[in-house]
C-alpha positions as CSV (number, residue, x, y, z in Angstrom):
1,X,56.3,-16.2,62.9
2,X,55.2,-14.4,59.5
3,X,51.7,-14.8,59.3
4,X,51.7,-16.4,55.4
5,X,54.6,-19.2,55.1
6,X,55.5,-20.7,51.8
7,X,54.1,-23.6,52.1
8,X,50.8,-21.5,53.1
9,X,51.0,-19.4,50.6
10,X,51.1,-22.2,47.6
11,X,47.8,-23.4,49.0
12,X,46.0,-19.8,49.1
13,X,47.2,-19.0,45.5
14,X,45.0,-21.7,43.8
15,X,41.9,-20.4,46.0
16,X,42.3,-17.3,45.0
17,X,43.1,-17.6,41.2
18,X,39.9,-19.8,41.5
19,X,37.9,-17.4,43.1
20,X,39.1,-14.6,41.0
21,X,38.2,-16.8,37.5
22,X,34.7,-17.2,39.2
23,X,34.0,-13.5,39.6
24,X,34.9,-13.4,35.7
25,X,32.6,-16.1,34.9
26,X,29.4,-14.8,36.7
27,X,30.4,-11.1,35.3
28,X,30.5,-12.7,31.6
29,X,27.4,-14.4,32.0
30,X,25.7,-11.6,33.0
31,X,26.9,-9.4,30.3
32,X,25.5,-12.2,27.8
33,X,22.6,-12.6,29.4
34,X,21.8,-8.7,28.7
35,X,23.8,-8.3,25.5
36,X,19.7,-8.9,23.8
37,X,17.7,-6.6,26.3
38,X,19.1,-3.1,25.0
39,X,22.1,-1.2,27.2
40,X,22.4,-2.3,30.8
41,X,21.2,0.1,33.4
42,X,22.9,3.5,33.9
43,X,24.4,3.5,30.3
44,X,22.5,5.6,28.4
45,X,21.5,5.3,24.7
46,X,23.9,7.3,23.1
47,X,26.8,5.5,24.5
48,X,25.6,2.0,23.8
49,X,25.2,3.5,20.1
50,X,28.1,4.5,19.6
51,X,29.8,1.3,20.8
52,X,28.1,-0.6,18.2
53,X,29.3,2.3,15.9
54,X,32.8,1.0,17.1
55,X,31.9,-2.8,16.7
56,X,30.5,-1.8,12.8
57,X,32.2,-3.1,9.8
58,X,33.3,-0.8,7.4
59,X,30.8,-1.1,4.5
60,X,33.5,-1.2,1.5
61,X,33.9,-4.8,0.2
62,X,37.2,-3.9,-0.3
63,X,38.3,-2.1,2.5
64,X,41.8,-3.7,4.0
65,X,41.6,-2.2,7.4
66,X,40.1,-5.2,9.4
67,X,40.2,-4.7,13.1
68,X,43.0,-2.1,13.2
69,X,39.6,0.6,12.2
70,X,38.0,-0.5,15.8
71,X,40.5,2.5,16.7
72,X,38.8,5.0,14.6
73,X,37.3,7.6,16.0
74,X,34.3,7.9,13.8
75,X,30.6,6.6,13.8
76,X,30.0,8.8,10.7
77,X,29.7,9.3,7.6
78,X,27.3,6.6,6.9
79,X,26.2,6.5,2.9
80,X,23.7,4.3,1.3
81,X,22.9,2.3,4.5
82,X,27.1,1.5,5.0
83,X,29.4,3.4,7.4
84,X,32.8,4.3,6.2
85,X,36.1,3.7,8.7
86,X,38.4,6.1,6.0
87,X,38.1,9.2,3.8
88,X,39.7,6.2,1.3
89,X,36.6,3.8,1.7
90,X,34.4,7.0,1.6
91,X,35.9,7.6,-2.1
92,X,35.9,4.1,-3.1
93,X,31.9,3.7,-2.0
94,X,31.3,7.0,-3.9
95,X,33.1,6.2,-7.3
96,X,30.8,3.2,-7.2
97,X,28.2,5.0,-6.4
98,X,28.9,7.3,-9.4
99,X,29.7,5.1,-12.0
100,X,26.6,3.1,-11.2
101,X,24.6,6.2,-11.7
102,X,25.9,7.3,-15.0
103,X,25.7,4.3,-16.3
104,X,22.0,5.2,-17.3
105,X,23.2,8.3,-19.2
106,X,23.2,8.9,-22.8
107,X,25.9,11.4,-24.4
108,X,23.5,11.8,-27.4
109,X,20.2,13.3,-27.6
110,X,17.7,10.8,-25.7
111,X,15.5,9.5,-28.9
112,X,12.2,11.5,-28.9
113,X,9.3,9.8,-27.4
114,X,6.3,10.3,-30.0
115,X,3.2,11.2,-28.8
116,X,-0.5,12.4,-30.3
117,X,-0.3,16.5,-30.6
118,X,-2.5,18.2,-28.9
119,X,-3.9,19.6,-31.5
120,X,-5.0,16.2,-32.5
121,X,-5.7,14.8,-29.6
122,X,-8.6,17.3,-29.3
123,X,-9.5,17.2,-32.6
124,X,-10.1,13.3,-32.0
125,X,-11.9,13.9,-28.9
126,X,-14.1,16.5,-30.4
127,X,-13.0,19.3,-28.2
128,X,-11.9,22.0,-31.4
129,X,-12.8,21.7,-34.8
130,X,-10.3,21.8,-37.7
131,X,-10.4,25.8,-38.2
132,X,-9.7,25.8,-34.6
133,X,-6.8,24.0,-34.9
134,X,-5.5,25.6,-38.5
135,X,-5.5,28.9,-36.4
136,X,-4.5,28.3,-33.4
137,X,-1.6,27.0,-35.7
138,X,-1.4,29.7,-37.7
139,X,-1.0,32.0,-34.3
140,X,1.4,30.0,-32.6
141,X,3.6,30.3,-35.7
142,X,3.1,34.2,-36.8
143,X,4.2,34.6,-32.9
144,X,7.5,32.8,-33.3
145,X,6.3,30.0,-30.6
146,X,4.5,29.4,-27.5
147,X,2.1,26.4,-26.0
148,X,-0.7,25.0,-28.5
149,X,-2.8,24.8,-25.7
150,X,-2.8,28.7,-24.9
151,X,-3.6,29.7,-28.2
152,X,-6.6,28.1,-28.3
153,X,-7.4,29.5,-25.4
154,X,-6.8,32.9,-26.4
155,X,-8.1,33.0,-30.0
156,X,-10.7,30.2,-29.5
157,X,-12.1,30.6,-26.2
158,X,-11.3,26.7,-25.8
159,X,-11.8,26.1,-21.9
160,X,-8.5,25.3,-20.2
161,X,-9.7,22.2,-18.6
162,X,-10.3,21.1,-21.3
163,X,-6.5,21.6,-23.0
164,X,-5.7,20.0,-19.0
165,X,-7.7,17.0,-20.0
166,X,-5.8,16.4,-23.4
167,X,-2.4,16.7,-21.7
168,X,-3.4,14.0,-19.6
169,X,-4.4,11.3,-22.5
170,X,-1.3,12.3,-24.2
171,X,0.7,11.4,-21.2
172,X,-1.3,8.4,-19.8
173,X,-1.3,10.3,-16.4
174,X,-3.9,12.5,-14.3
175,X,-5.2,16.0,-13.4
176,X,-4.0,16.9,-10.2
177,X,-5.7,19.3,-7.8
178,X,-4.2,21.9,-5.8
179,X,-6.4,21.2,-2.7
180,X,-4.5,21.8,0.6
181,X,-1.5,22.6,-1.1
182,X,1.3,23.8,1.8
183,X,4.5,24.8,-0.3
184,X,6.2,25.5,2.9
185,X,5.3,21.7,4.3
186,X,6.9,20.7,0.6
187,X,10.4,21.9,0.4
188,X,12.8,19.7,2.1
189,X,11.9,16.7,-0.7
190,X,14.5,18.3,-3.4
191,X,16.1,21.6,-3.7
192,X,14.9,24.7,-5.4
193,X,16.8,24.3,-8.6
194,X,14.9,21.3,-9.5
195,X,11.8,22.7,-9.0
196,X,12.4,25.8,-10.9
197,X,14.8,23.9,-13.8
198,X,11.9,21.3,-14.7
199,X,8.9,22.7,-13.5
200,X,8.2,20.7,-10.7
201,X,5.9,20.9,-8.2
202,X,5.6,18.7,-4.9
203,X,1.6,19.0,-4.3
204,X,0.4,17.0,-1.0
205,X,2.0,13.3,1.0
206,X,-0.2,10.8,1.5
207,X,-0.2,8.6,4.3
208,X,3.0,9.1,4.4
209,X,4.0,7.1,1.3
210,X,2.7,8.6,-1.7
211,X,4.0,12.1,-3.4
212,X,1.4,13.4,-6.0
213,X,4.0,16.0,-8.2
214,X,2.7,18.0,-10.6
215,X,3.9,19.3,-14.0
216,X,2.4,21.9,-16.2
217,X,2.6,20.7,-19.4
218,X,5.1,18.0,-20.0
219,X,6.1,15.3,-17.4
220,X,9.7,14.7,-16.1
221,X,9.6,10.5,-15.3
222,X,13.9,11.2,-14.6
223,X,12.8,13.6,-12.1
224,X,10.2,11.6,-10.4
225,X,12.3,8.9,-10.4
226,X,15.2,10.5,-8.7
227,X,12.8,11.9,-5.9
228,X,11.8,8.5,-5.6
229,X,14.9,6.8,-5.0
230,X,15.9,9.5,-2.8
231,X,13.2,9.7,-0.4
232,X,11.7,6.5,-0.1
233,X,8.1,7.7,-1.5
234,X,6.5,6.4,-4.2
235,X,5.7,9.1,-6.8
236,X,2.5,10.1,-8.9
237,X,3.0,12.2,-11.3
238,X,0.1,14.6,-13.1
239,X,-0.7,17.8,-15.3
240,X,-2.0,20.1,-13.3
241,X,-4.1,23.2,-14.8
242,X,-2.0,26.1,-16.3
243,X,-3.7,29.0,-14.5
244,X,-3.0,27.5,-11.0
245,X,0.1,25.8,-11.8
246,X,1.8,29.0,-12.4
247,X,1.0,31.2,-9.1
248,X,1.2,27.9,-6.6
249,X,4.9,27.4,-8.7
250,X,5.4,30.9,-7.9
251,X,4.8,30.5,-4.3
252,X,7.2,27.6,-3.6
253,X,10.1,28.8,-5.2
254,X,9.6,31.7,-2.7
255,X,9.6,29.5,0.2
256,X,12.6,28.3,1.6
257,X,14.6,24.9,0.9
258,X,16.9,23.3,2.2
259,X,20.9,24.5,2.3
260,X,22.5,23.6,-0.8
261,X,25.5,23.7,-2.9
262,X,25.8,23.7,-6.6
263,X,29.8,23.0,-8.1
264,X,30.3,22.0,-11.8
265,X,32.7,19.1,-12.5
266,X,34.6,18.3,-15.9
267,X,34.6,14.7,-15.0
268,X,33.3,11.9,-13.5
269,X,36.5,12.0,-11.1
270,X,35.9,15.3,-10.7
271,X,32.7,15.0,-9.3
272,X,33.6,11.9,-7.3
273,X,36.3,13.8,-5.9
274,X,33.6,16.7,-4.5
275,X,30.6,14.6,-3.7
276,X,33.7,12.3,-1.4
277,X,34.9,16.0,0.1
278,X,31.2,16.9,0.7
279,X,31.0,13.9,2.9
280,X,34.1,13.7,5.0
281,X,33.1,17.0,5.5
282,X,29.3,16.9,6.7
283,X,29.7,13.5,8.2
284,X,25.8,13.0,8.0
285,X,24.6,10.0,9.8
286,X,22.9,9.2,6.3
287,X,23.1,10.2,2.9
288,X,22.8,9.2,-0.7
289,X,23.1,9.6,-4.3
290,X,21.4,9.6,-7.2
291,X,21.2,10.8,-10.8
292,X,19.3,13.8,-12.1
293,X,19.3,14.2,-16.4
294,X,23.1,15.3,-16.1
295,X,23.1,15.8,-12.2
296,X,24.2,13.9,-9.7
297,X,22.5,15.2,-6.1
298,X,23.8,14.3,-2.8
299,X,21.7,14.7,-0.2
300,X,23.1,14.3,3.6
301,X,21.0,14.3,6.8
302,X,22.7,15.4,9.9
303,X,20.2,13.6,12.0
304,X,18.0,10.4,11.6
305,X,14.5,11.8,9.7
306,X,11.5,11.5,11.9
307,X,9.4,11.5,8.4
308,X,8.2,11.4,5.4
309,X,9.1,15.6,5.5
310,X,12.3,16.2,6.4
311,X,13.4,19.2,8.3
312,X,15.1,21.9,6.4
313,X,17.6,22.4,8.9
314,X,18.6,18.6,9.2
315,X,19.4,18.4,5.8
316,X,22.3,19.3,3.5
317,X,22.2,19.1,-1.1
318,X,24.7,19.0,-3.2
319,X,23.8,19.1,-6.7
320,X,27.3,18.5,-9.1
321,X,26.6,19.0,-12.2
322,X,29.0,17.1,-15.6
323,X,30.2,18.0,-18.5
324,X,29.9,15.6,-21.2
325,X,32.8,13.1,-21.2
């Protein structure tokens, strides 16, 4: 006699199809009952991360994908805060990127912002006399140019903090120190070129949210800005004194920043085009763009920044500069 009939076996096969969608039950519940106290034991970090990289929606309002990019095989790039399933939603997030940021740019001249002179800004404060400024004047002419402030220096004797102190009431800011200045500490905030093109120079972090940068002569609020946007800090900007601007300036641009790449586009295509191939390529797990006078820098990090200072060798520039269009 077979040991399961047909009559027996239409009984069992309730049981078990009952049985089996109880096991199911109890496994879902506890998988929801752990889906909010991190990965469940013996899956590590990593993994759990990178399923949620899977679950992620693309960050491109108009991406057309849907669910079909839960097949991609891609956790990176991510840029601006957003990941991106295609090199397509990469391009599209970038040309908005782009356009936002060249929206602030001017093809003319920038208006001049008029100031006090030095000269007369002294003169008010009572620092030089008249002759004093006639001939510093006088000097700075017969020599075909150079700062006010250094020939009254050189022909006056004028004391150089005190030309320091009238740069700083003509641009509403303060006089920096060079206390505990580490140019080595400094670098990864922006690359080289932007400290030697505008005469910038990244001084000290404090408490890990402010940047003192300091300027010789003329402040660069563009500048200051940028770094702002790009790193998170919140930027004070000062004149610092000519005689120990120059040899700390010196000193930085000797150090060594992070790896950058500098291409020239004819377009604003043409540099949406790079910054795109820059990505796809990198795949940094952030990055993000902004605009510098006729600039646009990229900067990728290749792992998550542990703080305010980023590590040179976590973090890739590119700096694409336009033509006028």
């Amino acid at each position: 006699m077979p040991l399961l009939t047909p009559k027996t076996a239409l009984i069992l096969r309730p049981a078990r199809t009952m049985a089996l969608a109880v096991r199911k039950e109890t496994f879902e519940s506890r998988m929801d009952a752990g889906a909010g106290a991190g990965p469940p034991p013996g899956l590590d970090a990593g993994r759990a991360a990178a399923r949620s990289k899977w679950l992620e929606t693309c960050a491109n309002p108009h991406c057309r994908s849907g669910w079909l990019h839960l097949w991609r095989n891609r956790s990176t790039p991510v840029f601006e805060g957003g990941w991106n399933c295609s090199a397509a939603c990469t391009r599209a997030r970038v040309t908005a990127a782009a356009r936002r940021e060249m929206e602030g740019r001017v093809t003319a001249l920038e208006p001049h912002r008029h100031r006090i002179p030095l000269g007369l800004t002294m003169l008010e404060q009572g620092w030089i006399t008249a002759d004093q400024l006639r001939g510093a004047l006088e000097a700075q002419k017969a020599a075909g140019g150079g700062r006010l402030g250094h020939w009254l220096v050189r022909k006056f004797g004028v004391s150089e903090k005190l030309v320091t102190r009238a740069l700083s009431l003509q641009w509403s800011c303060p006089v920096l120190a060079l206390d505990y200045h580490d140019a080595e500490a400094l670098t990864g905030l922006l690359p080289r070129l932007f400290v030697d093109a505008f005469g910038a120079l990244p001084l000290r972090v404090a408490a890990g949210k402010l940047l003192y940068l300091g300027f010789e002569d003329r402040l660069d609020p563009v500048l200051a800005l940028a770094i702002e946007r790009m790193t998170g800090l919140r930027v004070e900007s000062g004149v610092v004194q000519g005689s120990l601007f120059g040899p700390a300036h010196t000193r930085m641009l000797g150090a060594k920043f992070p790896r950058v790449e500098l291409i020239e586009a004819s377009s604003e295509v043409g540099a949406v085009h790079a910054v795109t191939k820059a990505i796809e390529k990198v795949r940094p797990v952030g990055a993000r763009l902004v605009r510098v006078h006729d600039c646009l820098w990229l900067r990728m990090n290749l792992r998550e920044p542990g703080g305010p200072l980023p590590e040179l060798s976590l973090v890739e520039d590119l700096i694409c500069s336009i033509g006028a269009y």
